[in-house]
N, C-alpha and C positions, 0 to 999 in steps of 0.2 A: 343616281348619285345625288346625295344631297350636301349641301353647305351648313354649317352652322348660323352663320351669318348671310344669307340668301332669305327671304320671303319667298323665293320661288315657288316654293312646292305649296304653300299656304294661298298663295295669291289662284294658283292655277286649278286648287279644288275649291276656290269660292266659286271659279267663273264655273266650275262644271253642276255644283249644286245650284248656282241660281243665276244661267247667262243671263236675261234678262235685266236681271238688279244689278250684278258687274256690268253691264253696259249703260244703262241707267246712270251708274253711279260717274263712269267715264266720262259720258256725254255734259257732265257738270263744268267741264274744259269748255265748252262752244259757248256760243250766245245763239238763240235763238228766238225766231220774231215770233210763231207761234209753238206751241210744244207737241208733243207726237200723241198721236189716238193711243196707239201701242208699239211700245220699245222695238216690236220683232212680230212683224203679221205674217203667219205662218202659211194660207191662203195665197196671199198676194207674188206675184212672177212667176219664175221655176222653181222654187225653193224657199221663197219665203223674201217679207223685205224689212229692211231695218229702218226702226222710225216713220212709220209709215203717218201721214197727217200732219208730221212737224214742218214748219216752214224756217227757209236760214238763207244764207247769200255767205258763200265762203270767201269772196276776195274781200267783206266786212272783215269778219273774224280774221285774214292773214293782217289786215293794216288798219283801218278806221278804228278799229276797239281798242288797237294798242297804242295809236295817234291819242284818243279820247284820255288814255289813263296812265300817261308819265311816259310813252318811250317815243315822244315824235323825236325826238332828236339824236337818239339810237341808230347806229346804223343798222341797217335792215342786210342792202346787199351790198358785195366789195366783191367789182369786176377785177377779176387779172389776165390780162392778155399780154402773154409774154411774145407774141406772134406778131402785135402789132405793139407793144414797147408800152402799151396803155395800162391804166389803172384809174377805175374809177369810185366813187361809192354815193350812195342814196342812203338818206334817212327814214326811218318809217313815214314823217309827213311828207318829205321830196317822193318817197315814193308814192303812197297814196294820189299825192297830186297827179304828179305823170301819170298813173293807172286812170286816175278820173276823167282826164282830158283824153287818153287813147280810146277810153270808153265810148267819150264823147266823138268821136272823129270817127268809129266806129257807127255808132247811129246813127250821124250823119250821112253815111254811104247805104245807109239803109238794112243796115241790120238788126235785125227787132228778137226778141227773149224766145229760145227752144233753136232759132237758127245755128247752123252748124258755120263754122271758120276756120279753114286752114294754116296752120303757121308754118312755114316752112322758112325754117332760120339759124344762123350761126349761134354759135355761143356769144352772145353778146346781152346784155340788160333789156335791151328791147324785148326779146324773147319770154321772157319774164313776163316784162309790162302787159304785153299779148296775151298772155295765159290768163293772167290777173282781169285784164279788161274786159275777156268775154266771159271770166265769171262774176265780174261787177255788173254787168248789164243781163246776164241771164243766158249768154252765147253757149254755143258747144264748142268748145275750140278742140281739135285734133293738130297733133304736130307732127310733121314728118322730118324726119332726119337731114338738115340742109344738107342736099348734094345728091340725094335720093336722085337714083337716074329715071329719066321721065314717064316711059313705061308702066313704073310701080306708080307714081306719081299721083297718074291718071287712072290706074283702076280704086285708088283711096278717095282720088276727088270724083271718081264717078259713086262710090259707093255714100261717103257722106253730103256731098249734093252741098256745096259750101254755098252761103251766099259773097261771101268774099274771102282773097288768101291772104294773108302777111307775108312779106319776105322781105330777104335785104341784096342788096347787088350780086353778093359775093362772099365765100367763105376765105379762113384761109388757114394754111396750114403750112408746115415747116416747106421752104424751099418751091411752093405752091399755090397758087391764087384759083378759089373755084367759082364761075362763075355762075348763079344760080341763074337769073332770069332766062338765058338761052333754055333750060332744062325745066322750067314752067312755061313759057310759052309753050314748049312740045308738050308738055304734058295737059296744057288746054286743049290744044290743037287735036289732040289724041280722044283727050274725053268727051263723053256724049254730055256729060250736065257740063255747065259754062257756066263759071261765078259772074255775078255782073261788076265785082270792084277786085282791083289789086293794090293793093297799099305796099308800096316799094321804100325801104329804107334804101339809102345811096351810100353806099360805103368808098372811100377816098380811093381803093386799091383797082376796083373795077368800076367805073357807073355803067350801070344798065340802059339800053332804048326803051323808052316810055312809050304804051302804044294810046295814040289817043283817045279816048272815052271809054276809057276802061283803069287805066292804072291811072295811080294817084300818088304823089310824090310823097312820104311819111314826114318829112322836115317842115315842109311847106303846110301840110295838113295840122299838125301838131301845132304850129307857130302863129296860124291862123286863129284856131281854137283857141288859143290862148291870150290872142290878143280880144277875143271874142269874148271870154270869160267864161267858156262852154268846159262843164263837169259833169259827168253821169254819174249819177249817186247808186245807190246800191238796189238792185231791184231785188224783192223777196222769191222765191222758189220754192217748190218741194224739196224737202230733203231726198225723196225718192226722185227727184229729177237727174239728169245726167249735167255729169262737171264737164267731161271730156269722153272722146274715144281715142283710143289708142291701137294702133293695127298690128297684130304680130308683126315679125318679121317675113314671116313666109311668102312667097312671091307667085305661088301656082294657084289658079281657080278664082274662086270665091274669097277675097281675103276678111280675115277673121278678124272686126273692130272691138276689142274690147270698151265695154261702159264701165266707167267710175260714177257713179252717184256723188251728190253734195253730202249730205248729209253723215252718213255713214262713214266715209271717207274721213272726215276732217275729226269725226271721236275716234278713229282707229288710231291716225296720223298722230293727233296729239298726244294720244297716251303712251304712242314708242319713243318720245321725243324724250322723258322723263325714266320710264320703266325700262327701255329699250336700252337704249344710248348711254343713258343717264347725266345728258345734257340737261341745264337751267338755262332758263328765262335769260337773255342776256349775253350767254356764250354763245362763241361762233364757232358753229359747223360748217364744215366743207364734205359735199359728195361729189368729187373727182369722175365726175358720167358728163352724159350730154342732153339735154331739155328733150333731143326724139327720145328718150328712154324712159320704161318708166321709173329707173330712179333719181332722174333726172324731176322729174313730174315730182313723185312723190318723196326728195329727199334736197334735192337744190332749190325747188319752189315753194310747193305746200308746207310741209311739216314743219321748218324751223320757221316759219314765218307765222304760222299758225300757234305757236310756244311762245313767240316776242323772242326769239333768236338773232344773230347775224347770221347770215349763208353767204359763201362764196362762187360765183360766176367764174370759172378759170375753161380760160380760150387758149390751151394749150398742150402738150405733149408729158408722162410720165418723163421720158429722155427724148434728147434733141432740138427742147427749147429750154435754155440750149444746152442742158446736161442730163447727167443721172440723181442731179441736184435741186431738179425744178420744184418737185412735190414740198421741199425740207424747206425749201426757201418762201414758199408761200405760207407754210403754216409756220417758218419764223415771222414773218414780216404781216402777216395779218389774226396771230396770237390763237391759232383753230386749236381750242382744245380736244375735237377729235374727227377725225377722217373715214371715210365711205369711199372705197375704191375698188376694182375689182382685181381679183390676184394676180389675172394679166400683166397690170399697171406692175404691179409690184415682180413679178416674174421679169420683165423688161429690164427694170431699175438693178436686180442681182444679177442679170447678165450683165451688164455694162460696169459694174463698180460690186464685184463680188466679196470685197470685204469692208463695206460700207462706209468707204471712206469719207463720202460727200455728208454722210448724216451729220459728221463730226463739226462741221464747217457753218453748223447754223445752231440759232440759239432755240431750242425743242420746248422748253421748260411748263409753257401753259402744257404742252399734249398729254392727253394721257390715257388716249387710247385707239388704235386701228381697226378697223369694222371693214372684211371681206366679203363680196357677195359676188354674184354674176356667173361665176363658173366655179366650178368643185377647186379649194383652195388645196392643195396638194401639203401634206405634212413637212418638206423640205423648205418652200416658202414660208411657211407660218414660222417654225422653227429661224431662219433666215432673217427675217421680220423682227421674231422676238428680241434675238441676240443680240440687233443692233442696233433697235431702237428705243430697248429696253422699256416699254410699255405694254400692258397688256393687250396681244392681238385674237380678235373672234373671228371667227368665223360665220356666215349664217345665210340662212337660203331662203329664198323667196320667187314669186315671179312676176311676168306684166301681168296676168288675171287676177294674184290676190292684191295686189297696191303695198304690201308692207307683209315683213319676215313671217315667216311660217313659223321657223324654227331659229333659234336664236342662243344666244347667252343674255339674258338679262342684267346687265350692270348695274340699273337703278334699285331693282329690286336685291341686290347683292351678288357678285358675279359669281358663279359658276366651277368648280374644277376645268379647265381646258384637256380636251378628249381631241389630239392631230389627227387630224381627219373625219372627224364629226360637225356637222351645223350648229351640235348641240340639241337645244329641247324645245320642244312644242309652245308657241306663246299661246296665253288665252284665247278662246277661240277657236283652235284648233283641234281636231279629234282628231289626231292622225295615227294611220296602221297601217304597215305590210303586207299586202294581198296576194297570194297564188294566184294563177290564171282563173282558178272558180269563184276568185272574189273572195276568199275563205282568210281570217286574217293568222297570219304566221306568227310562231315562234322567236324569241328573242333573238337575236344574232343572223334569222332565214332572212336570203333576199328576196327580193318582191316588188312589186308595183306599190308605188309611197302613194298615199290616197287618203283623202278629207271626208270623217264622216258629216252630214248633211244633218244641219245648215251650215253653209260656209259664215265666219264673220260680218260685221262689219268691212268696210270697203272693196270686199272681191266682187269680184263682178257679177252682174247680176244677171247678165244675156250676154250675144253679142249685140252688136246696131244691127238694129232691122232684120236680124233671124236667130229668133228663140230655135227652131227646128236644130240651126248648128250648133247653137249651145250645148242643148243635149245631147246632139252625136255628138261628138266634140269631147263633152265633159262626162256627163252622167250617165250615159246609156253603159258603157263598158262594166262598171259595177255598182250595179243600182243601189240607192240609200247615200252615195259616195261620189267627193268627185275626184277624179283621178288625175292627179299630179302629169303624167309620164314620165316621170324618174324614177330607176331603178334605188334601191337602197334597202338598207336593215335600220331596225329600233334594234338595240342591245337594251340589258338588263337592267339600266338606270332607266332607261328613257331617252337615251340621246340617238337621235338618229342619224345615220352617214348613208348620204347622199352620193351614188357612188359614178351613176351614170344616165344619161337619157337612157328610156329605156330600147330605144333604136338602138343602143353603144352597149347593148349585153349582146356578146356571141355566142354562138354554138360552137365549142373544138370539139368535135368528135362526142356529139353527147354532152359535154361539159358546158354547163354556161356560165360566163367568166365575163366579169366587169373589165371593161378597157381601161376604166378610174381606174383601178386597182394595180392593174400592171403600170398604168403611167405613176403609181403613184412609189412605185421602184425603181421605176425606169430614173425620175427625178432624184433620187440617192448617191447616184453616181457625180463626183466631185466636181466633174467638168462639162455636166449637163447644165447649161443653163433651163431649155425650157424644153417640152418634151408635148407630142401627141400619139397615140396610139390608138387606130382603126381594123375593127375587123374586115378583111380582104376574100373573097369568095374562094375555094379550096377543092379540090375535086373529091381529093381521098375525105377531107375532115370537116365540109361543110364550106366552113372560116377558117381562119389562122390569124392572130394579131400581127399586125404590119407596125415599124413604131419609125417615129421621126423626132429627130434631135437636134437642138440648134444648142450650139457648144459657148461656153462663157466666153468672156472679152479678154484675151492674152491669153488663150489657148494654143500651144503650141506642139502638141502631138499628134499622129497620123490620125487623123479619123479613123481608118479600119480598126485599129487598134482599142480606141476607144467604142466603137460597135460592139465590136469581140465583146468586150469587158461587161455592155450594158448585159448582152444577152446573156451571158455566166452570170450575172446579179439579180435578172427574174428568174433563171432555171433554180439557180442557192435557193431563192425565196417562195416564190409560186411553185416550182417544182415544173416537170417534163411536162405534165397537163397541161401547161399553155402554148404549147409548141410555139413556143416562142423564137422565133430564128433569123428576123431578120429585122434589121435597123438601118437605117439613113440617116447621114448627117446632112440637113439643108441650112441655108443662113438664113429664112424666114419663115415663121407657119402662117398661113391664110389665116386671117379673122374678120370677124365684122366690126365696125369703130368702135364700137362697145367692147373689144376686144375679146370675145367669143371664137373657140378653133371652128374651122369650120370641117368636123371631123365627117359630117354626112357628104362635103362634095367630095373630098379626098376618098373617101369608100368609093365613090360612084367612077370619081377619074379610074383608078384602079382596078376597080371588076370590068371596066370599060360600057359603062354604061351610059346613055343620053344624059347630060345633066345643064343647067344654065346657070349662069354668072348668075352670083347668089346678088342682092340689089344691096345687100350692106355690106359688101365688101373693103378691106380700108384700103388693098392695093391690087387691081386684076391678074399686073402682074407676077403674080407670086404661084399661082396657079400654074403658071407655063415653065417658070421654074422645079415648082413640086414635079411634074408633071415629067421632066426632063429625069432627073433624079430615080423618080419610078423605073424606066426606062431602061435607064443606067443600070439598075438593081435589077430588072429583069422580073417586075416585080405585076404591070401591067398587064392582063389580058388579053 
């Protein structure tokens, strides 16, 4: 489908006739200290590396080059913490400075350029500073999700071998104080490599016990350096160096660190910030995630700071800090003209204030546009969204291995027709196709294994840390030439492709294999469904059979059964008898992870009755024993 008014389709056959000069041409956004041998060396890693010979230092380019050239006095970031009543903000030079000094107090404890460092930290500016300082000095920082139970903790800090952590006392959360240090001490205690520094921020709500000759107070340190005059200036790196690693989610074996390279990274980042978004120089974006994530990394950190943007820091809840109000009120009072959330967030917000009444209550005016990603946006949301906040809302998919959208609607370039229920289309860079189990690529409209043909872009990843072996299982070995997504989905006859489900989340009924998306994405039609999941449940006669679960809007006041009944008439109307669709649950919460992801694989596994473990990103454990009950109740458990 094309637009009149869109460059899309012109911009997306220049990159295929000549990726290297479209990157080329990109890479004219950075600064760099030397320039690259060749744009894209085809020889070099698993697949090829981008910029290979150039040298750069990304935490320059997010703050020093835009201090140098009119925006020190710009705000860069605007903390909001509705959790602790705060509100903060830094200037590109305030910030730069802090970055410099943390830098500094950093190589003091003996961190020297390729070393790897942990951050493990709440949503607060500091976090930030952290990321920024160990790419000012040449550090590998990895961040794990403050709160991360100690376990996972320890097999990340055994795997990148930190020379020291960051953390801060405490997190905190509605109604809830988390206290991290208890939960890093065991997770030293546990691992076999030992950092030799902890750099402890002390937060008012908990302070932490300081163990002696190992941790180090971050207030104390910082205030030292400063009275010391101590700055770490920028040191240069390969572009083919690593920025960061980032660790799936997944909690069994081996865990899988994805690398982000400098260089590559930061001409990807910048050019979505324009083409992507269709965000300037100046305006403030906000990605509503959390700094363990990577759009947290690659959309509250890097990229609008890497544009000369503001980005926002928000330490708090879609609803319950302290309403269904929170989102509308931060992008009144700090002028975001567009938001990065995931549908979760927004699935939340329409159970609790389903005719969107809070929107009305704030002044929207700069906004003027919603950008979905994280989980399949379901058509009732988008729709939902639309109506009430009367901006244009996308949809678009990505993951933590590529750093930035696969597939998208591009704004800058001229928006899109909107397609409910599609990501939309392929940015540059992308070759993507539908593959059969032989690898063979599909027909318009066929489902299929969503899959990159080879080279990936700029900033996907290039290995994981310290085992190319798994990369290749992992990625490429499944269909070679390609790397494969694991998400189930179709390209239709324009180009846009719908993302329908992990490919774990396609069942078997009787022969038939049928997206769980798809039926949740009927199941969500229903008036008084607020949010919805649907898992394939093991079957004797038919393999599987979809199981679905529903959590009902806010001032719902008819029988559940009845509303059951009703979902289950409304897939058999639409999908038809093929999905032997027959049983529903209504529960008051679905399991996710704080990134607000269902966690549709444990609820399969509670259900077939099979061994499974408290997933480590859980946002609440108890909700499991809840579901759990529920099942039970339904007759529905093994």
């Amino acid at each position: 489908m094309s637009s009149k008014s869109s460059r899309y389709a012109e911009v997306y056959a220049q990159w295929k006739r000549d990726p290297e000069g479209f990157w080329a041409e990109a890479a004219r956004a950075i600064d760099w200290y030397k320039p690259w041998d060749k744009v894209f060396d085809p020889y070099a890693g698993q697949y090829g590396r981008w910029f290979a010979g150039a040298e750069c230092n990304t935490a320059f380019n997010c703050l020093d080059r835009h201090v140098e050239r009119g925006r020190a006095r710009q705000k860069a970031l605007v903390y909001d913490s509705p959790v602790t009543d705060t509100q903060r903000s830094f200037t590109y030079q305030e910030l730069r400075d802090e970055v410099a000094t943390l830098g500094a107090v950093l190589q003091d404890l003996g961190v020297k350029k390729g070393d790897r460092v942990v951050i493990y930290m709440p949503m607060i500016p500091e976090a930030l500073m952290a990321m920024l300082a160990c790419a000012r000095i040449g550090a590998i920082h990895s961040v794990v999700f403050g709160g991360f139970a100690a376990p996972e903790l320890a097999t990340r800090i055994d795997d990148a071998k930190p020379a020291a952590v960051l953390s801060a006392s405490c997190g905190i959360e509605p109604g809830r104080v988390i206290q991290y240090k208890p939960l890093l001490d065991a997770a030293i205690d546990l691992s076999r490599h030992k950092p030799s520094a902890v750099l402890m921020l002390q937060r008012a709500r908990a302070e932490a016990e300081m163990q002696a000759g190992r941790d180090h107070d971050w207030a104390l340190a910082i205030a030292d350096a400063k009275r010391r005059g101590r700055k770490a200036g920028c040191i240069a790196g390969r572009a083919t160096d690593p920025l960061y690693i980032l660790y799936t989610s997944g909690t069994t074996g081996q865990p899988k660190g994805v690398v982000r390279d400098n260089g590559g990274h930061m001409v990807a980042l910048a050019w979505t910030m324009k083409n992507h978004y269709g965000i300037d120089p100046g305006e403030v974006f906000w990605a509503a995630s959390d700094v363990g994530w990577v759009v947290g990394h690659s959309y509250i950190c890097y990229a609008p700071l890497l544009h000369g943007c503001t980005t926002v820091l928000y330490e708090g809840k879609p609803v319950g800090t302290p309403d269904a109000g929170a989102f509308w009120r931060v992008i009144s009072e700090h002028g975001v003209a567009a938001l990065f959330t995931a549908p979760t967030a927004f699935r939340a917000i329409k159970k609790e204030d389903p005719r969107g009444e809070y929107i009305g209550r704030y002044n929207l005016s700069h906004f003027r546009a919603l950008f979905l990603a994280g989980e399949r946006a379901d058509p009732e949301t988008l729709k939902w969204a639309e109506a009430n906040l009367k901006v244009p809302v996308y949809d678009h998919w990505w993951q933590t291995e590529t750093g930035w959208p696969v597939c998208g609607n591009p704004v800058g370039l001229g928006a899109l027709p909107v397609k409910h229920g599609s990501a939309a289309v392929p940015m540059p860079g992308y070759n993507l196709e539908a593959l059969n189990d032989a690898g063979q690529p599909l027909r318009p409209g066929e489902t299929g294994t969503l899959a990159i043909r080879l080279p990936l872009p700029p900033s996907c990843l290039p290995t994981l840390w310290e085992n190319d072996k798994g990369f290749r299982d992992s990625y490429l070995a499944e269909f070679p030439g390609y790397y494969t997504t694991k998400d189930a989905g179709h390209i239709d006859e324009d180009g846009y492709a719908f993302v329908m489900a992990r490919t774990d989340d396609v069942i078997n009924v009787a022969g038939h294999r049928l997206s769980t998306g798809q039926i949740e994405e009927v199941v969500a039609r229903h008036k008084d469904v607020g949010e919805c999941a649907v898992v394939g449940v093991a079957d004797a006669m038919k393999g599987q059979v979809p199981a679905g679960f529903i959590v009902l809007n806010a001032g719902v006041n008819r029988e559940p059964a009845e509303i059951e009944r009703e979902v289950v008439k409304l897939v058999r109307d639409v999908i038809g008898p093929v999905a032997s669709f027959r049983t529903v649950m209504t529960v008051k919460r679905l399991p996710k992870t704080r990134s607000g992801k269902i966690l549709r694989g444990t609820m399969r596994q509670i259900a077939d009755g099979e061994l499974w473990k408290m997933p480590a990103t859980i946002d609440d454990p108890a909700i499991l024993d809840e579901i759990t009950e529920v099942m039970q109740g339904h007759g529905v458990m093994r």
